[in-house]
C-alpha positions in Angstrom: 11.3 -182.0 70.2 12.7 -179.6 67.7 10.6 -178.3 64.6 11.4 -178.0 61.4 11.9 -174.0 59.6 10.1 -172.7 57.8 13.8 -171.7 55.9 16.1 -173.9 54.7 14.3 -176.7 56.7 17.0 -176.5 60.3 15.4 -177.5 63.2 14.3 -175.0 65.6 14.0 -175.4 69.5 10.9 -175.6 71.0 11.8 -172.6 73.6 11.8 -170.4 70.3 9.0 -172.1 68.2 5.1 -171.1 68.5 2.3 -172.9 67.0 0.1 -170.3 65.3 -3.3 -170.2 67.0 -6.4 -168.2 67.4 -7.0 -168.7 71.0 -8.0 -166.0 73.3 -7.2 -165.4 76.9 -8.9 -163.3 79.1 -7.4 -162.2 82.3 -8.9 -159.7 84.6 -7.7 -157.2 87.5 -10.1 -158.2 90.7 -12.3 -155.5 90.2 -13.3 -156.7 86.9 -13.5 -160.1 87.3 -17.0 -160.5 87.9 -17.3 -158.6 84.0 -14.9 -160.8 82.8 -16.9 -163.7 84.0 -20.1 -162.5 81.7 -18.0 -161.6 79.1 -16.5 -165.3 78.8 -20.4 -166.7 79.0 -21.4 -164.5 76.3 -18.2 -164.8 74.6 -17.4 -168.0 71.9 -14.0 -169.0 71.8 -12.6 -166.9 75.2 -11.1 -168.5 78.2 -10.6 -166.7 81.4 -6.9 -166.9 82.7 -6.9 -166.7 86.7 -4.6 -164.6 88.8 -4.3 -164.9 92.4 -3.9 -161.2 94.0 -2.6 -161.5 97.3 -1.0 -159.0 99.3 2.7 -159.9 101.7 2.2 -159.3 105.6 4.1 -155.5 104.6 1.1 -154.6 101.8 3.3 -155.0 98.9 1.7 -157.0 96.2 2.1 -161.0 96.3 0.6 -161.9 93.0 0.6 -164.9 90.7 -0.7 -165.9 87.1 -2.0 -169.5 86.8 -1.2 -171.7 83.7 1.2 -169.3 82.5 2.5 -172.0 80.0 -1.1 -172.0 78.3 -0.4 -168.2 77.4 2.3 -169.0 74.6 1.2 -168.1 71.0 -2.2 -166.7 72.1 -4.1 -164.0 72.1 -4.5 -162.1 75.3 -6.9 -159.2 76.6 -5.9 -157.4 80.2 -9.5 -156.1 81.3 -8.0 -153.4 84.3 -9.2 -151.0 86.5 -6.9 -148.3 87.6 -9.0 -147.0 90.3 -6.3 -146.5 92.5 -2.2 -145.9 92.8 -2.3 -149.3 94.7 -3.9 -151.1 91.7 -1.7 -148.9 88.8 0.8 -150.6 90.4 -0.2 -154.0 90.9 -2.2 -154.5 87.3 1.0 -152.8 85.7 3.3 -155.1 87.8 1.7 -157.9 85.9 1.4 -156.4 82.3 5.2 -156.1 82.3 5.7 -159.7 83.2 2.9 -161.0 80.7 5.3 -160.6 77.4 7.8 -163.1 78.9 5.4 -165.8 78.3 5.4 -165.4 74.6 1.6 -164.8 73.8 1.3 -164.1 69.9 -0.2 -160.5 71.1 -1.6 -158.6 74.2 -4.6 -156.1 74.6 -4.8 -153.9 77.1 -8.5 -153.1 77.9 -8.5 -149.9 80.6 -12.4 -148.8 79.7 -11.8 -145.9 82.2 -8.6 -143.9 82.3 -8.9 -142.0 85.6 -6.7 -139.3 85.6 -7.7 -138.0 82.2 -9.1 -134.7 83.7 -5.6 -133.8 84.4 -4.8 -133.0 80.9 -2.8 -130.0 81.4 -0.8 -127.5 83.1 -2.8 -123.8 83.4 0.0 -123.0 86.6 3.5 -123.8 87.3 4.1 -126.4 89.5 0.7 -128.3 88.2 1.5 -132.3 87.1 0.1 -133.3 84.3 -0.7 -136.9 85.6 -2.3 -138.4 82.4 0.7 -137.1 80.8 3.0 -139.4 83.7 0.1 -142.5 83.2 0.6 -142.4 79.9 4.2 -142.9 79.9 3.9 -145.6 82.2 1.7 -147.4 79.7 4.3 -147.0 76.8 6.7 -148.7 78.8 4.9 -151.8 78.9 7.2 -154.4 76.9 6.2 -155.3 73.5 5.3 -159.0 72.6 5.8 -161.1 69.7 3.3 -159.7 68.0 4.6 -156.4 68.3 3.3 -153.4 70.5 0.3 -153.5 72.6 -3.2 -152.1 72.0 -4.1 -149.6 74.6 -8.2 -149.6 74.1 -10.2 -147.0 76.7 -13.5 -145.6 76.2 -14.3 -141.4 75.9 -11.3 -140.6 77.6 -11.2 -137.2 78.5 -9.7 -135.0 75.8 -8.7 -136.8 72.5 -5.2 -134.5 72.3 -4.1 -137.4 75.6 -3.7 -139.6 72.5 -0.7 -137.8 71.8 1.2 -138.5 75.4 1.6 -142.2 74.6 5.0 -143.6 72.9 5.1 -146.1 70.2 5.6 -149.2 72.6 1.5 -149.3 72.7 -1.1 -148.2 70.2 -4.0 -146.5 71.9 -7.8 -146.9 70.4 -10.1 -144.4 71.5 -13.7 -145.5 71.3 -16.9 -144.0 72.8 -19.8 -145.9 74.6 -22.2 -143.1 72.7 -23.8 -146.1 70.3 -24.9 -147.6 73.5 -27.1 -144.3 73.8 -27.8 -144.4 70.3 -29.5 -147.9 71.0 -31.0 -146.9 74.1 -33.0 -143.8 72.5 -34.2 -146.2 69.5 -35.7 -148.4 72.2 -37.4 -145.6 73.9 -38.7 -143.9 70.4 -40.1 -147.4 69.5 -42.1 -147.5 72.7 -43.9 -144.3 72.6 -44.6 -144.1 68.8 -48.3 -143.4 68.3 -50.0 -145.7 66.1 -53.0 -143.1 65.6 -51.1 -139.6 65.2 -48.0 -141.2 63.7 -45.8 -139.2 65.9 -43.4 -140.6 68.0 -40.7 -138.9 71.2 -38.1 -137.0 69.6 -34.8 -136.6 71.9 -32.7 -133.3 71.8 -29.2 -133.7 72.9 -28.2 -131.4 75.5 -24.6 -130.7 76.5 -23.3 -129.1 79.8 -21.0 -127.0 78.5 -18.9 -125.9 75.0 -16.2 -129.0 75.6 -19.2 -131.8 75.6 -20.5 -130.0 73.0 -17.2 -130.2 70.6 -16.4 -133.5 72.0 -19.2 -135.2 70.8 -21.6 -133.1 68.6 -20.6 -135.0 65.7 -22.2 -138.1 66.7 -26.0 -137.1 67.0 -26.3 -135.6 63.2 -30.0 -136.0 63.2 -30.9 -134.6 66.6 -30.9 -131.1 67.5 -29.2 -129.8 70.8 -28.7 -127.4 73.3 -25.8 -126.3 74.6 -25.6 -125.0 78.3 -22.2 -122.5 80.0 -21.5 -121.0 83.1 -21.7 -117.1 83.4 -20.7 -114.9 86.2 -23.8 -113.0 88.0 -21.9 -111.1 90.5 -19.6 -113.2 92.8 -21.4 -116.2 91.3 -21.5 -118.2 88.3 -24.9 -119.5 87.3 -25.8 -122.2 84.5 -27.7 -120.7 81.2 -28.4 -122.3 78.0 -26.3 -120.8 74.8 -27.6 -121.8 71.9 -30.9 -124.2 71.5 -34.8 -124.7 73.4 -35.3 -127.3 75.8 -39.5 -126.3 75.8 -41.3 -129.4 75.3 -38.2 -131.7 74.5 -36.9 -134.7 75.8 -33.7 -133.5 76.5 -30.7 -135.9 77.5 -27.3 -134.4 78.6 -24.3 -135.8 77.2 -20.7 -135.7 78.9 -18.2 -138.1 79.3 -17.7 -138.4 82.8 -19.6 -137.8 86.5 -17.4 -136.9 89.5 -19.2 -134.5 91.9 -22.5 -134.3 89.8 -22.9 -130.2 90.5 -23.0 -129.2 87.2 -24.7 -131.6 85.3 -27.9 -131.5 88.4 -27.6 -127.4 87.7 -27.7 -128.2 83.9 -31.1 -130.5 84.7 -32.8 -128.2 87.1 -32.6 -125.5 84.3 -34.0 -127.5 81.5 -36.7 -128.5 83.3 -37.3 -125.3 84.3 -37.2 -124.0 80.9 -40.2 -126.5 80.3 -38.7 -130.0 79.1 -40.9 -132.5 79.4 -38.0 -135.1 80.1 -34.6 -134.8 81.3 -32.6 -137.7 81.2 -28.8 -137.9 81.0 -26.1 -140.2 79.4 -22.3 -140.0 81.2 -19.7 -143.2 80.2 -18.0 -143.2 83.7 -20.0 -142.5 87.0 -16.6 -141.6 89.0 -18.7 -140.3 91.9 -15.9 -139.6 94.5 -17.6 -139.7 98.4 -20.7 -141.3 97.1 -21.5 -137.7 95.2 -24.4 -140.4 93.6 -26.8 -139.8 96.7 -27.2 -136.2 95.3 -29.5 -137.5 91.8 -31.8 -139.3 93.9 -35.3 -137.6 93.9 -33.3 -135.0 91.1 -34.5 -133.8 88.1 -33.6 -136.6 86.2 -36.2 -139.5 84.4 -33.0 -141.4 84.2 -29.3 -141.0 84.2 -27.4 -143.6 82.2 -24.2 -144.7 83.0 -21.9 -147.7 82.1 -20.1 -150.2 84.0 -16.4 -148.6 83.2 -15.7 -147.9 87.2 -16.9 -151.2 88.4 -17.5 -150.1 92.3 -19.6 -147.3 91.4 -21.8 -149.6 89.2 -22.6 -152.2 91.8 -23.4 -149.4 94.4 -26.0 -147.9 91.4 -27.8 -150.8 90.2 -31.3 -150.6 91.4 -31.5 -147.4 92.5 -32.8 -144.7 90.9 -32.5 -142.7 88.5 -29.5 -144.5 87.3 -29.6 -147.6 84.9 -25.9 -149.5 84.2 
């Protein structure tokens, strides 16, 4: 049936006409479809969408959104997982198809942008990949409501901000509140109710970048800032500026792939006499199961969150880590 406009009262047909609504729509990528599930439960007023992702008998994608008709005029959030070319591909196969179903607006949730440590060229001949991501992003189409928001958590170097186009809108956010909370729990729990005194964290950073990254956000704590210098044909971890002597000291970075540096920063703090060491990382990449290496480390507890999915389910439960 058509409707009537909102001008000059002509009808309009009901291929161009959408209700105005506030419903939301989840749809996940099938490694975060377990996330999406909780999310939903804990979530008033979100329904999760299903997709099907099938593969053809030749490993090309064979994929299908349900209830496609139920997108129009709403809200809808993309939790993905780029956590390999196979799944860029696939996830981004369906975010280009999603605006053709006239949803009011579409979020893009990507809580871990992987190639963000490939920033920038320091040889010829280097790709930049998050440069080449990026632009694959901003060619998402726009939707009715206009361009797409683009939301990932402590990517790599703020400046990436810059290799997007105008087709999406990234929002940078950092996970460091859910430190913040974790450290007011743990001061709560050890104050003293006879000497008044209560654990006191220092924030510790592995090197200079942490340290500018994310400085900024622990005003009331004092820190320690660690660096690599050469000793001969080696290059050794020693702390610039701060004491870690009787702290509880937690290392702060953004991301975990091998683990070398941040155990090397650990092993010296403790050596220099912190009582704790614990350490706080958004995304535990951990390429070849580099994980294995923290058990029985130097760490009370290393802190990570549930950004790469496959990592997270292989680290609940064992120690140090908590997800």
């Amino acid at each position: 049936m058509p409707h009537r406009g909102a001008a000059g009262g002509q009808p309009q047909s009901d291929l161009f006409y959408v209700k105005p609504t506030s419903r939301q729509v989840l749809l996940c990528a099938p490694q975060t479809r377990k996330l999406g599930e909780s999310v939903v439960q804990h979530t008033r007023g979100v329904f999760l969408g299903n997709i099907t992702w099938a593969k053809f008998p030749d490993g090309f994608p064979n994929i299908f959104v349900h209830d496609v008709d139920k997108l129009k005029g709403c809200h809808v959030t993309f939790l993905a997982c780029f956590d390999s070319a196979g799944a860029i591909f696939e996830q981004m196969s369906v975010l280009c198809s999603l605006p053709q179903y006239a949803p009011h607006s579409i979020k893009i949730v990507l809580p871990f942008f992987p190639v963000g440590t490939m920033e920038r060229v320091d040889i010829e001949g280097e790709i930049a990949t998050a440069r080449t991501l990026a632009r694959i992003l901003s060619n998402v189409p726009p939707c009715r409501g206009g361009p797409m928001d683009l939301l990932i958590f402590d990517i790599h170097a703020l400046q990436e901000r810059f290799y997007f186009g105008d087709s999406v809108v990234p929002v940078l956010e950092s996970a460091i509140p859910l430190l913040h909370r974790k450290m007011d729990v743990l001061t709560a729990q050890t104050f003293d109710l006879e000497t008044k005194e209560y654990q006191h964290f220092t924030i510790a950073f592995p090197d200079e970048g942490a340290y500018m990254r994310y400085h900024t956000m622990f005003p009331k704590h004092d820190t320690i800032i660690c660096a690599k210098v050469r000793d001969g044909e080696k290059r050794k971890i020693t702390v610039k500026e701060g004491t870690a002597t009787g702290r509880h000291c937690v290392l702060v970075d953004d991301l975990i792939q091998s683990g070398g540096t941040l155990l090397e920063c650990g092993k010296m703090l403790k050596g220099m006499g912190a009582a704790q060491v614990y350490a706080f990382c958004t995304h535990g990449v951990f390429p070849n199961k580099a994980w294995k290496k923290f058990v029985g480390g130097p760490f009370k507890t290393v802190w990570v969150t549930d950004s790469c999915p496959k990592q997270a389910e292989e680290l609940r439960g064992v120690e140090p880590f908590e997800v």
